[in-house]
FISE-110438 format. One line per field, with one value per residue (C-alpha): residue number from 1; x, y, z; residue in one letter. Coordinates in nm, 4 decimals, decimal comma. Last residue first. Layout:
N
nr: (NUM  ...)
c1: (X  ...)
c2: (Y  ...)
c3: (Z  ...)
rest: (A  ...)
//
This chain:
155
nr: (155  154  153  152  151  150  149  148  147  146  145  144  143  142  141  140  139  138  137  136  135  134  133  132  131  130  129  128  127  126  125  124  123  122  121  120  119  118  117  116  115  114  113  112  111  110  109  108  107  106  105  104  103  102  101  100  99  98  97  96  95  94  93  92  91  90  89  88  87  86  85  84  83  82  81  80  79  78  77  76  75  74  73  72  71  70  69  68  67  66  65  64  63  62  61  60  59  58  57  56  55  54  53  52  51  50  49  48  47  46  45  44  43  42  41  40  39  38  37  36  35  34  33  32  31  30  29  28  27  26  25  24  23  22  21  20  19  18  17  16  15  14  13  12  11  10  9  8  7  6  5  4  3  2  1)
c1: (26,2447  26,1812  25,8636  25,7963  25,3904  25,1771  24,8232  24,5044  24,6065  24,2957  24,1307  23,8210  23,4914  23,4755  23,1314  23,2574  23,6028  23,8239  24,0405  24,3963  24,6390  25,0244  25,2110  25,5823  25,8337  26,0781  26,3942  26,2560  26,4800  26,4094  26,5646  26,5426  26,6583  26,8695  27,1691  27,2062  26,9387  26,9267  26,6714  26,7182  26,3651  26,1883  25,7833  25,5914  25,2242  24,9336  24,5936  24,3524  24,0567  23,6772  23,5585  23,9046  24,0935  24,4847  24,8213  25,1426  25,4688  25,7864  26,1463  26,4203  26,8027  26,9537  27,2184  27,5623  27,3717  27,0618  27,2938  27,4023  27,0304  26,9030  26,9517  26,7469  26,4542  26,2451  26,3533  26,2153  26,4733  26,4182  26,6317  26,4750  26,5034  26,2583  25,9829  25,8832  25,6952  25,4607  25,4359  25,7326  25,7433  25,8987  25,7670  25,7665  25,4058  25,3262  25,5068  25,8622  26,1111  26,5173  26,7172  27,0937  27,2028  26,9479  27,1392  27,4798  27,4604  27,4723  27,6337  27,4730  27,2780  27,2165  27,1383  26,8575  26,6887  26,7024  26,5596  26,2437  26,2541  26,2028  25,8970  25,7200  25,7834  25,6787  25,3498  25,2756  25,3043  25,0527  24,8319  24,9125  24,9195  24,5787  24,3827  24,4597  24,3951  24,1684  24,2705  23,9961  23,8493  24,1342  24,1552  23,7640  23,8037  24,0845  23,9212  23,5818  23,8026  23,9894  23,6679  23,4595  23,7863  23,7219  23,3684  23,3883  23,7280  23,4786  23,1897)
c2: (18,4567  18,5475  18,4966  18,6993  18,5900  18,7756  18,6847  18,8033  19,1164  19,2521  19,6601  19,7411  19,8059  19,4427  19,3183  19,4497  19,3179  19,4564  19,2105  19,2276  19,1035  19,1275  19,0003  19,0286  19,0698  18,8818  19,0024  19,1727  19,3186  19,6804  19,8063  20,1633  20,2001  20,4959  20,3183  20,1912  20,2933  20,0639  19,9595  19,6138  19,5320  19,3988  19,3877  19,4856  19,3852  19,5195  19,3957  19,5260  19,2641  19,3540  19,4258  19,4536  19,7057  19,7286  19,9330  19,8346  19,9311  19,9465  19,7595  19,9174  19,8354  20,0589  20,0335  20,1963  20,3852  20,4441  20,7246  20,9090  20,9343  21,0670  21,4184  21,3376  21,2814  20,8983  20,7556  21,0029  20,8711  20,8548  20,6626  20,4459  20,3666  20,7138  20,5075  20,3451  20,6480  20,6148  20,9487  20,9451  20,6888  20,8225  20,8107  20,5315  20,5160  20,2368  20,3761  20,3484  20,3251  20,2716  20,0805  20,1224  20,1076  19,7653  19,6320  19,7005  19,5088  19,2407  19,0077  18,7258  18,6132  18,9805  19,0802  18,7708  18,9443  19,2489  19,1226  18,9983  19,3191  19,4998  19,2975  19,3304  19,6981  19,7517  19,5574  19,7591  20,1166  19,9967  19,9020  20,1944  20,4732  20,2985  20,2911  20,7225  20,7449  21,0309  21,3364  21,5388  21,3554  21,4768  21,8099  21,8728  21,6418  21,8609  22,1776  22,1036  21,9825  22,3141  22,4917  22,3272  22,4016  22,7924  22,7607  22,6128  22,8308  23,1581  23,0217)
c3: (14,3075  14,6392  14,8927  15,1692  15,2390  15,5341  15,6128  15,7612  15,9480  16,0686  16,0106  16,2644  16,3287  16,4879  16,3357  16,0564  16,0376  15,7238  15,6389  15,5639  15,3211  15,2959  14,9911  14,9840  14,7054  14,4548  14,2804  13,9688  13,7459  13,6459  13,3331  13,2029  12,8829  12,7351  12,6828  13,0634  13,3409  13,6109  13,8716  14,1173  14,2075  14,5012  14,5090  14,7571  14,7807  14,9970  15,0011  15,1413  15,1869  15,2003  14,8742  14,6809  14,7906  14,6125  14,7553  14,5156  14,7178  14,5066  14,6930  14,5414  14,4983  14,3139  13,9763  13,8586  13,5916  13,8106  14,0155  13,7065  13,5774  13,8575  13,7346  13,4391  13,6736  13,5556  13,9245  14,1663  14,4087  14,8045  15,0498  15,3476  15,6652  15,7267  15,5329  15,8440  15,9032  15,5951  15,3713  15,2068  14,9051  14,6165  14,2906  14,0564  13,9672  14,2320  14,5121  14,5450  14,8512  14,7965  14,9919  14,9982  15,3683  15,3610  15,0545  15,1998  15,5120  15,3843  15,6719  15,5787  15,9163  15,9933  15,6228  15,6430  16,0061  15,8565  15,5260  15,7670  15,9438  15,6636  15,5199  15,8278  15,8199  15,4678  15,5479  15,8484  15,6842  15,4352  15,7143  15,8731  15,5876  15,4860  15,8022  15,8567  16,2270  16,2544  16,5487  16,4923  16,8076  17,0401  16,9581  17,0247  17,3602  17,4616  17,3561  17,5342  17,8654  17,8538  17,7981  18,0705  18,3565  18,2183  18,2999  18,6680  18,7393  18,6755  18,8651)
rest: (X  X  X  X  X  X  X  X  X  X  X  X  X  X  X  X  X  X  X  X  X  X  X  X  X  X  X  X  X  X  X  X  X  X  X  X  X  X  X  X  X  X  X  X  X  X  X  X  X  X  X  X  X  X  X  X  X  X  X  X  X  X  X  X  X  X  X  X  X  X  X  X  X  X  X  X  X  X  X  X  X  X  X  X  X  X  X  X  X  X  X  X  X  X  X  X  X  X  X  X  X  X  X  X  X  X  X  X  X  X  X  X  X  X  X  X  X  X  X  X  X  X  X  X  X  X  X  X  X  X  X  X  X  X  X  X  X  X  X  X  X  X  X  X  X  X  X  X  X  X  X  X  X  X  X)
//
Protein backbone atom coordinates (compact mmCIF):
# COMPACT_ATOMS: atom_id res chain seq x y z
CA UNK A 1 0.00 0.00 0.00
CA UNK A 2 2.81 2.21 1.02
CA UNK A 3 5.02 1.71 -2.47
CA UNK A 4 1.37 2.03 -4.31
CA UNK A 5 0.95 5.72 -2.90
CA UNK A 6 4.40 6.88 -2.95
CA UNK A 7 4.79 5.45 -6.88
CA UNK A 8 1.20 7.95 -7.35
CA UNK A 9 3.15 10.91 -5.98
CA UNK A 10 6.22 10.62 -8.06
CA UNK A 11 4.05 10.22 -11.17
CA UNK A 12 1.66 13.34 -9.81
CA UNK A 13 4.91 15.46 -9.45
CA UNK A 14 6.32 14.47 -12.75
CA UNK A 15 3.23 15.14 -14.66
CA UNK A 16 2.73 18.51 -12.39
CA UNK A 17 6.47 19.53 -13.43
CA UNK A 18 6.02 18.59 -16.70
CA UNK A 19 2.85 20.59 -17.67
CA UNK A 20 4.17 23.93 -16.06
CA UNK A 21 6.74 23.57 -18.34
CA UNK A 22 5.14 26.31 -21.34
CA UNK A 23 7.07 26.71 -24.42
CA UNK A 24 7.32 30.45 -24.78
CA UNK A 25 6.08 30.78 -29.01
CA UNK A 26 7.71 34.12 -29.20
CA UNK A 27 11.36 33.49 -27.79
CA UNK A 28 11.30 30.56 -30.49
CA UNK A 29 10.06 31.97 -33.35
CA UNK A 30 12.06 34.99 -32.69
CA UNK A 31 14.92 32.80 -31.70
CA UNK A 32 14.44 31.02 -35.19
CA UNK A 33 14.68 34.02 -37.34
CA UNK A 34 18.05 35.20 -35.76
CA UNK A 35 19.38 31.78 -36.32
CA UNK A 36 18.40 31.53 -39.91
CA UNK A 37 19.81 34.75 -40.48
CA UNK A 38 23.18 33.68 -38.75
CA UNK A 39 23.79 30.89 -40.54
CA UNK A 40 23.19 32.54 -43.76
CA UNK A 41 26.21 35.28 -42.89
CA UNK A 42 28.07 32.17 -41.71
CA UNK A 43 27.79 30.57 -44.70
CA UNK A 44 28.93 34.29 -46.67
CA UNK A 45 31.99 34.86 -43.88
CA UNK A 46 33.03 31.22 -44.87
CA UNK A 47 33.20 31.93 -48.60
CA UNK A 48 34.91 35.51 -47.75
CA UNK A 49 36.87 34.83 -45.09
CA UNK A 50 35.22 37.60 -42.67
CA UNK A 51 35.49 36.40 -39.97
CA UNK A 52 35.56 39.59 -38.14
CA UNK A 53 31.98 40.68 -38.51
CA UNK A 54 30.52 37.49 -36.93
CA UNK A 55 33.39 37.77 -33.78
CA UNK A 56 31.96 41.35 -33.60
CA UNK A 57 28.18 41.04 -33.64
CA UNK A 58 26.20 42.85 -31.57
CA UNK A 59 22.28 41.93 -30.62
CA UNK A 60 19.54 44.74 -30.20
CA UNK A 61 16.01 44.73 -29.57
CA UNK A 62 13.81 47.30 -30.83
CA UNK A 63 14.61 50.10 -28.19
CA UNK A 64 18.29 49.56 -28.38
CA UNK A 65 18.80 47.32 -25.56
CA UNK A 66 20.44 44.21 -25.50
CA UNK A 67 19.05 41.15 -26.62
CA UNK A 68 19.50 38.21 -23.99
CA UNK A 69 16.73 36.29 -23.62
CA UNK A 70 16.87 33.99 -26.92
CA UNK A 71 19.53 31.16 -26.77
CA UNK A 72 21.03 31.84 -29.98
CA UNK A 73 21.87 35.08 -28.53
CA UNK A 74 24.99 33.48 -26.72
CA UNK A 75 27.02 34.22 -30.43
CA UNK A 76 26.50 37.38 -29.68
CA UNK A 77 27.97 40.56 -27.75
CA UNK A 78 25.80 42.85 -25.67
CA UNK A 79 25.97 46.85 -25.65
CA UNK A 80 23.30 49.05 -24.13
CA UNK A 81 24.19 51.51 -26.78
CA UNK A 82 22.89 55.12 -25.32
CA UNK A 83 25.46 54.27 -21.70
CA UNK A 84 28.18 56.90 -21.49
CA UNK A 85 30.58 54.18 -20.83
CA UNK A 86 29.87 52.81 -24.25
CA UNK A 87 30.72 55.67 -25.76
CA UNK A 88 34.51 54.74 -26.36
CA UNK A 89 33.56 51.51 -28.02
CA UNK A 90 30.78 53.23 -30.62
CA UNK A 91 33.57 55.69 -31.56
CA UNK A 92 35.54 53.16 -33.58
CA UNK A 93 32.09 51.61 -34.82
CA UNK A 94 29.83 48.00 -34.23
CA UNK A 95 28.30 45.95 -36.26
CA UNK A 96 24.63 45.18 -35.05
CA UNK A 97 21.92 43.36 -36.31
CA UNK A 98 18.35 44.92 -34.13
CA UNK A 99 15.40 42.51 -33.92
CA UNK A 100 11.88 44.18 -34.59
CA UNK A 101 9.03 41.51 -33.23
CA UNK A 102 5.35 42.55 -34.95
CA UNK A 103 1.63 40.39 -34.75
CA UNK A 104 -0.59 41.22 -37.09
CA UNK A 105 -3.86 38.95 -36.97
CA UNK A 106 -2.43 35.80 -37.74
CA UNK A 107 1.23 36.28 -39.02
CA UNK A 108 4.37 37.10 -36.73
CA UNK A 109 6.49 38.68 -38.30
CA UNK A 110 9.97 39.09 -37.41
CA UNK A 111 12.50 41.48 -39.08
CA UNK A 112 16.22 42.10 -38.46
CA UNK A 113 17.77 44.73 -39.68
CA UNK A 114 21.79 45.20 -39.98
CA UNK A 115 23.38 48.33 -38.90
CA UNK A 116 26.86 49.59 -38.46
CA UNK A 117 26.50 52.10 -35.03
CA UNK A 118 28.87 54.97 -34.30
CA UNK A 119 28.95 57.74 -32.09
CA UNK A 120 31.22 60.73 -33.43
CA UNK A 121 30.60 64.52 -32.21
CA UNK A 122 27.86 63.76 -30.13
CA UNK A 123 25.62 62.00 -32.83
CA UNK A 124 24.76 58.69 -33.01
CA UNK A 125 24.76 57.31 -36.56
CA UNK A 126 23.41 54.01 -37.59
CA UNK A 127 23.85 52.97 -41.23
CA UNK A 128 21.71 50.49 -42.41
CA UNK A 129 23.21 47.47 -44.18
CA UNK A 130 20.14 45.39 -45.02
CA UNK A 131 18.15 42.72 -42.85
CA UNK A 132 15.90 39.70 -42.95
CA UNK A 133 12.20 39.26 -42.86
CA UNK A 134 10.78 36.08 -41.34
CA UNK A 135 6.97 35.45 -41.18
CA UNK A 136 4.93 32.84 -39.65
CA UNK A 137 1.46 31.75 -39.44
CA UNK A 138 -0.36 30.77 -36.76
CA UNK A 139 -2.37 27.39 -37.85
CA UNK A 140 -5.64 26.91 -36.18
CA UNK A 141 -6.74 23.97 -37.31
CA UNK A 142 -3.06 22.83 -36.39
CA UNK A 143 -2.70 24.54 -32.82
CA UNK A 144 0.43 25.47 -33.81
CA UNK A 145 3.17 28.27 -34.99
CA UNK A 146 4.46 27.73 -39.20
CA UNK A 147 7.28 29.19 -40.89
CA UNK A 148 5.78 30.85 -43.94
CA UNK A 149 8.67 32.60 -45.47
CA UNK A 150 12.18 33.75 -44.94
CA UNK A 151 13.82 36.84 -47.07
CA UNK A 152 17.88 37.96 -46.40
CA UNK A 153 18.07 40.71 -48.55
CA UNK A 154 21.01 43.56 -48.41
CA UNK A 155 21.22 46.89 -49.45
Amino acid sequence: MKVAFFITIILVCVLTVHAQQNKDDYKTMVDSAIAMMYTQFLETSKKQKSWHYLENLYLLNEHDQPLSYVSSSSRFKFINIYDDRNKKILSKGIYAWKVFAALNKNKFVVTIIDFYITYKSRNYRFSNGGGSETVFEYSCDEDKWKLIAFDNRGI
